[in-house]
N, C-alpha and C positions, 0 to 999 in steps of 0.2 A: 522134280525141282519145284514144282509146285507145291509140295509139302513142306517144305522149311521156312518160310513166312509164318505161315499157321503155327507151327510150333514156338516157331521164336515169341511169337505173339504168346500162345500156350503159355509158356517158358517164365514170360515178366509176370503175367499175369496169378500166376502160383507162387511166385516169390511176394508180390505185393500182397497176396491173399496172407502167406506165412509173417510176413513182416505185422502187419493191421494187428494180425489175431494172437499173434502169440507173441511176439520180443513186446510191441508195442503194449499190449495188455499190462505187462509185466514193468513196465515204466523202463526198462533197460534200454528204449531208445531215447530217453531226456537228455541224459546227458550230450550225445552226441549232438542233438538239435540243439542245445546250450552254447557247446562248442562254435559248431554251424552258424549261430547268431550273432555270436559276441564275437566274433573272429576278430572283426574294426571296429574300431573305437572312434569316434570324434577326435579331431585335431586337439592338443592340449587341453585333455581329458582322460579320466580313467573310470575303472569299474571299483566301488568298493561294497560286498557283502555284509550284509547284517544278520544273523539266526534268532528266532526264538520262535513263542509257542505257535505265531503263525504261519511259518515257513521260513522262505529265505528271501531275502530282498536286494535284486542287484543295483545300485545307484549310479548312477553314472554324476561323475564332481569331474569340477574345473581343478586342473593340476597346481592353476595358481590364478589369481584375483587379478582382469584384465586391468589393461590401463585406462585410465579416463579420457574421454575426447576432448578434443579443443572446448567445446561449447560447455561440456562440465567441468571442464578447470576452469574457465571464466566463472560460473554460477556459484563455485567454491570459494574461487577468490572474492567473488563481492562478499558472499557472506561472510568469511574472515575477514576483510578489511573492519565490515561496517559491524559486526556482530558488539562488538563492547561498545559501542557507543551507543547501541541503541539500551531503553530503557521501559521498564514496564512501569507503570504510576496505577498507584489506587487513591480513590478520595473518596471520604467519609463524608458524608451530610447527615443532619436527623434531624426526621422527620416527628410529627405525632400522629399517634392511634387515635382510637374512638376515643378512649379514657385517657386521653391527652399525657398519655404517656412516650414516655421518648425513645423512636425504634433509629438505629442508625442504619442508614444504608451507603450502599459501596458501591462504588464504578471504577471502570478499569479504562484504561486506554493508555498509550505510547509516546517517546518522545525521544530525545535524541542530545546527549553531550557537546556545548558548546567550546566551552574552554574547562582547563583544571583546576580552575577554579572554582568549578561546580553547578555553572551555569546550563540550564537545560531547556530546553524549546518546548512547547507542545502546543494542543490545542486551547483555546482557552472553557471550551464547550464539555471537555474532561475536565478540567478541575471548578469548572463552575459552581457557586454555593457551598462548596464542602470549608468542611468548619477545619480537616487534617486531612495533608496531603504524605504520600510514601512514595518514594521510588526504590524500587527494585533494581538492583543493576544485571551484566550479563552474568556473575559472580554470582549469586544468588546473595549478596549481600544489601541489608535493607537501610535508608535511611527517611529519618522526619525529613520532610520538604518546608522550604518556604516560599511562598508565590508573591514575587516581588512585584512584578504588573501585569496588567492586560491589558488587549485593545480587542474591544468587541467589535469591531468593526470589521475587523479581519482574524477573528476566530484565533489570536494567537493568545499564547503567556509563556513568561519567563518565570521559572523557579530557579531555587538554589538548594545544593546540600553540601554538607561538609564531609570530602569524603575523602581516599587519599589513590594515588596514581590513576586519573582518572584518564578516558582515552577519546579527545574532542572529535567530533565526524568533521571529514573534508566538507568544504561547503564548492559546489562548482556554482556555473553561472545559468539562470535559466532563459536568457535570450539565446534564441537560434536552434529550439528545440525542434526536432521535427517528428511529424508524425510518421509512425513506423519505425521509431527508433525505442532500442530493446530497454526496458527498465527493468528493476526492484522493488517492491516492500517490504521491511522489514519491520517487523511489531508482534503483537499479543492479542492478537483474536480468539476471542473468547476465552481471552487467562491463558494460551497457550501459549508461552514464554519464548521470545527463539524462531520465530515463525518467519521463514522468508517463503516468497509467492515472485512468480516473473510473469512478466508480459509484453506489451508494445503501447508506444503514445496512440490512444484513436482519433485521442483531436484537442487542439489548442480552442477552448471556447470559456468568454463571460457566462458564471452561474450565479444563481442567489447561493446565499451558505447560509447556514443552520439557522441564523438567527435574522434571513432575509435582507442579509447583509450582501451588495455585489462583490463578487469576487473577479478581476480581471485575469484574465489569460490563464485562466486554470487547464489545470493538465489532466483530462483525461485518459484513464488508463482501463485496458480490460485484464489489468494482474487481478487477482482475488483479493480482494482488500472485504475483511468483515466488522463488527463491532469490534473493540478492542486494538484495531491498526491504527485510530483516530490518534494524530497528535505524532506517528513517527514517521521515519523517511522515506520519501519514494529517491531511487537512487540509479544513477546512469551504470552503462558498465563496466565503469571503471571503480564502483563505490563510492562515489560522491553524491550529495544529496542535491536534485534539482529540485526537489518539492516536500511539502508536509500533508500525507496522506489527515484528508480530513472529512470525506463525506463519501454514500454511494447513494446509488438511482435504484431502490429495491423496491419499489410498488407496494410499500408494506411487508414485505418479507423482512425477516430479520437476518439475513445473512445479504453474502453477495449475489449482486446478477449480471458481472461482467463489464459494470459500468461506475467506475470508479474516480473521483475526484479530489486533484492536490493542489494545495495554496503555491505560487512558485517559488519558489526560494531567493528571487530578488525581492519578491515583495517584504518577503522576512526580515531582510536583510537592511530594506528602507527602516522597516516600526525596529529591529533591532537599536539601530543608526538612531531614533529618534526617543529610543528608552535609554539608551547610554548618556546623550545630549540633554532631553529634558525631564524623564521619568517619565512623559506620557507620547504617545504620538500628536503629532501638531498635525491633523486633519484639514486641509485647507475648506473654508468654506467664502460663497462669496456674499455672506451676511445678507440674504433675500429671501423675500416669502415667494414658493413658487407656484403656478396655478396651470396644470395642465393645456395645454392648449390641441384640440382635435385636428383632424381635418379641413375639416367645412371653416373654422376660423382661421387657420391658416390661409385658405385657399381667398379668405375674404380681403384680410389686409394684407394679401399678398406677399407674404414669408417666403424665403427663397430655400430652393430646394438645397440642403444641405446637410450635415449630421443632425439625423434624424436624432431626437431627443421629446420623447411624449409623455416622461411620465418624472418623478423625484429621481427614481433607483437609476434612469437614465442621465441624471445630473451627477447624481452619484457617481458615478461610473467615469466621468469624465473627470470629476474632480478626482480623483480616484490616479488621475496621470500626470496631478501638479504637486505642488507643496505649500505649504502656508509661507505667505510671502511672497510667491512667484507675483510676476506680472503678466496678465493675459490680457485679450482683448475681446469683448463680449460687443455682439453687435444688437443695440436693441430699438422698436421702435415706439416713437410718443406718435401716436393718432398714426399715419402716413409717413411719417418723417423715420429713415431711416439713419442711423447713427451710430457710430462705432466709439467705443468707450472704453480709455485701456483704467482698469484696477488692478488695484493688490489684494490678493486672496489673505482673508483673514485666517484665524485661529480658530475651528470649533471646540475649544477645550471642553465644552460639557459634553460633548458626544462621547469624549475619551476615557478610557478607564485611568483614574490617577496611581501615581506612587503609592504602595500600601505594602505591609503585608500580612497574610493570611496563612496559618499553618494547620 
């Protein structure tokens, strides 16, 4: 009784000896272990073979193309929505060489369809100085531009082109943004035409802009926004444009680094409001020379602790929440004597870029 373990043992062992040495040598046991492996397949999925001089190759393919999630039919939909209204713009400048000869150069940046009548937004920092402006539509169809005005004060211009079934972008509202709420870019970084990028709001914060101009309640975004996005829309998601992508925080780098900034699109919407009515924006200003005031002289004639304001760009900034003509009340003092003085905020018109235009 004691011997039939042993053999049985014997017994596998001499088959697994014949198996090794001789079927398996002989490749006559592949197929079976082929069989062996592919037995299951993945859920809606199949096997499809391919032969040639390297062998055979089994692929395993989706039997059909799944469905898209909630969050990629949303990302779909904004970019259909907002995809033709956006625009690519090139502007010409020339410059001179050594031998004061004349080299023209080209910059690119974004912008967005206001009405069909060919009205287009952008920044006014892309079309600055160029002598001919183009817009590219989502068609790849090109037209001359004309840049009817700008307000450098807040980085915008309005062009025009004649073009026909054009497709104006929604405009939404940008009070009541919040951070953490999902956004869009949609533009042409670096000439790549078509380019949307998503993120989240990081933060509602006052910045200077390009031209050290303040920009209030700007909208901070970490979507990718690179050269090239300047001048088009940042957009909620639903498609509608809360802002105009118009700067980022690269440290010198020339691309993105997560830290992205747009004009908000009421403020657009004020200088739109004030190029329709006058051709230029009516900048309030309250016609005063201003002279810093520190600390230590504050603390002397006794200034009451309030909105802090220590520098021009901080008057700016204020004035920046009125209108030319409003009535405010500026509280100021002669020697000791405190006094409250209500004025009408005047006009800056020379600050403003006037009616023109430039192609």
């Amino acid at each position: 009784m004691k011997l039939r373990p042993v053999l049985l043992v014997l017994v596998l062992l001499s088959g697994f000896y014949y198996l090794t040495t001789h079927v398996g040598s002989t490749g006559a046991l592949a197929p079976w272990l082929h069989r062996a492996l592919h037995t299951a397949e993945p859920a809606g999925a199949n096997t499809a073979s391919m032969s040639g001089p390297l062998g055979t190759f089994d692929l395993t393919q989706a039997s059909a193309s799944p469905a898209f999630d909630t969050e990629e039919q949303q990302n779909i939909g904004v970019y259909k929505k907002a995809l033709s209204s956006v625009v690519n713009i090139t502007s010409t400048a020339v410059a001179f060489d050594f031998f004061y000869g004349r080299v023209p150069q080209q910059g690119q940046g974004s912008g967005f369809i206001l009405d069909k009548q060919g009205m287009i937004l952008t920044n006014n920092h892309v079309i600055d100085n160029a002598q001919r402006v183009e817009v590219t539509l989502s068609d790849k169809h090109k037209y001359k531009a004309t840049v009817l005005t700008v307000d450098k004060n807040h980085d915008l211009a309005l062009l025009k082109i004649d073009a026909p079934n054009l497709t104006p972008a929604t405009l939404s509202d940008s009070r009541g943004l919040t951070v953490g709420q999902r956004v869009y870019a949609i533009g042409n970084p670096f000439g790549l035409s078509g380019t949307m990028t998503r993120g989240i709001i990081s933060a509602i914060r006052s910045i200077m802009g390009p031209q050290g101009n303040p920009i209030e309640d700007a909208i901070q975004t970490d979507a990718a926004v690179n050269p090239g996005n300047s001048g088009g829309p940042l957009l909620n998601s639903r498609g509608e444009v809360i802002g105009i992508t118009t700067l980022i925080a690269n440290n010198g780098a020339d691309q993105s680094s997560g830290i992205g900034f747009a004009i908000p699109i009421n403020t657009a919407k004020a200088v739109l409001d004030d190029f329709a009515k006058y051709g230029y924006v009516r900048r309030p200003s309250l016609d005063i020379v201003t002279l810093p005031v520190g600390p230590d002289i504050a603390e002397q004639i006794g200034l009451p602790a309030g909105q802090e304001i220590t520098s021009p760009q901080d008057l700016s900034a204020v004035m920046n929440t009125h209108r030319a003509g409003d009535d405010v009340t500026v509280t100021i003092f002669r020697g000791r004597k405190k006094m409250d003085v209500r004025v009408k905020l005047g006009d800056a018109k020379n600050q403003q870029g006037q009616l023109g235009q430039r192609t």
